[in-house]
C-alpha positions in Angstrom: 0.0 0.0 0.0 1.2 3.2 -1.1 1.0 6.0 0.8 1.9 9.9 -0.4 5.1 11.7 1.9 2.2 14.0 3.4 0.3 10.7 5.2 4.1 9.4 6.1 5.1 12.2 7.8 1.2 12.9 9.4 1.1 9.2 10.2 4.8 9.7 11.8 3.8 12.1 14.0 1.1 10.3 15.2 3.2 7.7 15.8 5.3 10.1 17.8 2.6 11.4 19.7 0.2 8.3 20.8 2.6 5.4 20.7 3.9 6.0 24.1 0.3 6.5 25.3 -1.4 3.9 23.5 1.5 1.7 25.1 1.1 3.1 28.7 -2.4 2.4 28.3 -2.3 -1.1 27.9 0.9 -2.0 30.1 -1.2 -0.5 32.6 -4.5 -3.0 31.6 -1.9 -6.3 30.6 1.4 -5.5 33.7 3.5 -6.8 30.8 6.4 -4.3 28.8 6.2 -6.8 25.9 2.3 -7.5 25.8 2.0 -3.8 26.1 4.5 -3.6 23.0 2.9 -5.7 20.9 -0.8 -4.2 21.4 0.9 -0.9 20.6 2.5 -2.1 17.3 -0.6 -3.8 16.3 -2.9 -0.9 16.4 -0.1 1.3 15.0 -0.1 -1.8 11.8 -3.4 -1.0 11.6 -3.8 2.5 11.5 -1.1 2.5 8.7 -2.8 0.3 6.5 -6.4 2.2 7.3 -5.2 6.1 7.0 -9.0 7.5 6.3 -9.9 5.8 10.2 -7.6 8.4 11.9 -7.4 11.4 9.7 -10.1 13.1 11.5 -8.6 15.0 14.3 -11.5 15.3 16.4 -12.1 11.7 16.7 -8.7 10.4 16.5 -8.3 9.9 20.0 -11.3 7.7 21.0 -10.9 5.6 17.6 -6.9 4.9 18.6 -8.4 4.0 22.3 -11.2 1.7 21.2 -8.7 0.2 19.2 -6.1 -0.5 21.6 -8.8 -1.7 23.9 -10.2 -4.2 21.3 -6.5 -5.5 20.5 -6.3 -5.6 24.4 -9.7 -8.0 24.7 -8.6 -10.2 21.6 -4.9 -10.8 22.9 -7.0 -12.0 26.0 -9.5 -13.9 24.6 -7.2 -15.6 22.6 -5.1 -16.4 25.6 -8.3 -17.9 27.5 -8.7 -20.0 24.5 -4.9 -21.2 24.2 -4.7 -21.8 28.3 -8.0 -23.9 27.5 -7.0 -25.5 24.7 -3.8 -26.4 26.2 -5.8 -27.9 29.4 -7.8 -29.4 27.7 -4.6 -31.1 25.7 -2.9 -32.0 29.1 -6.4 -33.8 30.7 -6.6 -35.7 27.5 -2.8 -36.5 27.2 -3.3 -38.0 31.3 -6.4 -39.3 30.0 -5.4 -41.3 27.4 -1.6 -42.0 27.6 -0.1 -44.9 28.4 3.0 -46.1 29.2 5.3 -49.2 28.1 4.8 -50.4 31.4 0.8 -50.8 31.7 0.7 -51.5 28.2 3.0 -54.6 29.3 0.7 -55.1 32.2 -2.2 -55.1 30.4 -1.2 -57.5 27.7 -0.2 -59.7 31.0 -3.5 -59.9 32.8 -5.1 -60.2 29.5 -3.1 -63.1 28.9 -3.9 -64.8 32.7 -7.7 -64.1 31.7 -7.6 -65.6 28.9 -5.9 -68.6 30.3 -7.8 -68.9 33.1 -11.1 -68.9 31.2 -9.3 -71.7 28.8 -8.7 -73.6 32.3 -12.3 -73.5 33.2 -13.4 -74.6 30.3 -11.7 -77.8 29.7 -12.7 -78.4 33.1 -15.2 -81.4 34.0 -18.3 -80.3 33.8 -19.9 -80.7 37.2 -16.4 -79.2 38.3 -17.0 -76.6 36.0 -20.6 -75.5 36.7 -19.7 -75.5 40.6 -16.6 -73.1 39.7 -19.0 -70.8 37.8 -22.0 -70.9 40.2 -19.4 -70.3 43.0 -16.9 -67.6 41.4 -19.3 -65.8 38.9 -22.7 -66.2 40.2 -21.7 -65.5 44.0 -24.0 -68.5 45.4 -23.0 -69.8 48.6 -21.9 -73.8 48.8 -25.2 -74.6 50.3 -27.2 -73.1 47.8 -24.8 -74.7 44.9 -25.0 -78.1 46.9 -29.3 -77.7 46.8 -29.2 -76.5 43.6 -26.8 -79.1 41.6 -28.3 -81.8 44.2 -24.9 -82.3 45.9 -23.4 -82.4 49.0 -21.5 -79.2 50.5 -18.8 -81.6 50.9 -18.6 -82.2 47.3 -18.9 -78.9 46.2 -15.9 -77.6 48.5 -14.3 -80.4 47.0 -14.7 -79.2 43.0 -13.5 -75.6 44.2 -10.8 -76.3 45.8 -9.8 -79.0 43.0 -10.9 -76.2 40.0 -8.7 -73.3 41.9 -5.7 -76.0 42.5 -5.8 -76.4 38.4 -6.0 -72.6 37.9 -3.3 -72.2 40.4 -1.1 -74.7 38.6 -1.6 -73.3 34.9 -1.0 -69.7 36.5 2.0 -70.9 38.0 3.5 -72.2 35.0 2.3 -69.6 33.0 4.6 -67.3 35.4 7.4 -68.9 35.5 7.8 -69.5 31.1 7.0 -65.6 31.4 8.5 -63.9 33.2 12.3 -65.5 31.9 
């Protein structure tokens, strides 16, 4: 954009005149030397590239303020929006991320589960429903014994013979792992 010597040397003393207040002004709104800076140069940028919006003397003054205000309410809305974009970046980094570690421990209890549900079901049967009424289905013995038409006896006898086989497996499964 061309400008003629006359607007250059109107628009440098302007710039002479109202920089230092226009910077005062919003150091004294932002308490930052460089924030205050930067407003000032923007509304300066601004008011060079748009010479007809301050060649009016008499209003000048209270366009170059609401100016500098509006530069002063968009540097801080667009700071509220960076700080919350940036949160909101750091709660779904926390959120989401994670590590070699309980990605390793993950794949490792998936793994137990997975064997442990292959243990149950080559189990028996009868061993197998009394496991399943017992572990999944939170019955007591008593109620499993009524139920299945067996004695508590016996059903304490296929849990404790179904979690001596998952114990085993697991066992093994813990010792070729973890070497």
């Amino acid at each position: 954009m061309k400008h003629s010597d006359d607007e250059n040397k109107e628009f440098e003393a302007l710039f002479r005149m109202m920089y230092p207040k226009v910077k005062a002004f919003a150091r004294g709104l932002l308490q930052s030397e460089e924030d205050a800076e930067d407003v000032a140069q923007d509304v300066f940028i601004k008011l060079l590239k748009y010479p007809h919006a301050w060649e009016n003397v008499e209003t000048r003054s209270s366009y170059i303020y609401t100016l500098t205000k509006n530069q002063i309410f968009n540097l801080l809305k667009h700071r509220k929006i960076e700080s919350k974009y940036q949160e909101n970046i750091q709660f779904a980094a926390e959120e989401f991320y994670v590590s070699d570690d309980e990605i390793h421990n993950q794949l490792f209890a998936k793994e137990i589960r997975m064997l442990a549900e292959l243990t149950i079901q080559r189990m028996p049967e009868q061993r197998r429903r009394v496991f399943v009424m017992s572990r999944v289905q939170k019955k007591t013995h008593a109620e499993i014994a009524d139920e299945l038409n067996l004695s508590v006896r016996t059903v304490e006898r296929h849990i404790y013979l179904a979690l001596s086989e998952l114990k085993k497996i697991i066992s093994l499964f813990l010792l070729l792992w973890v070497e």
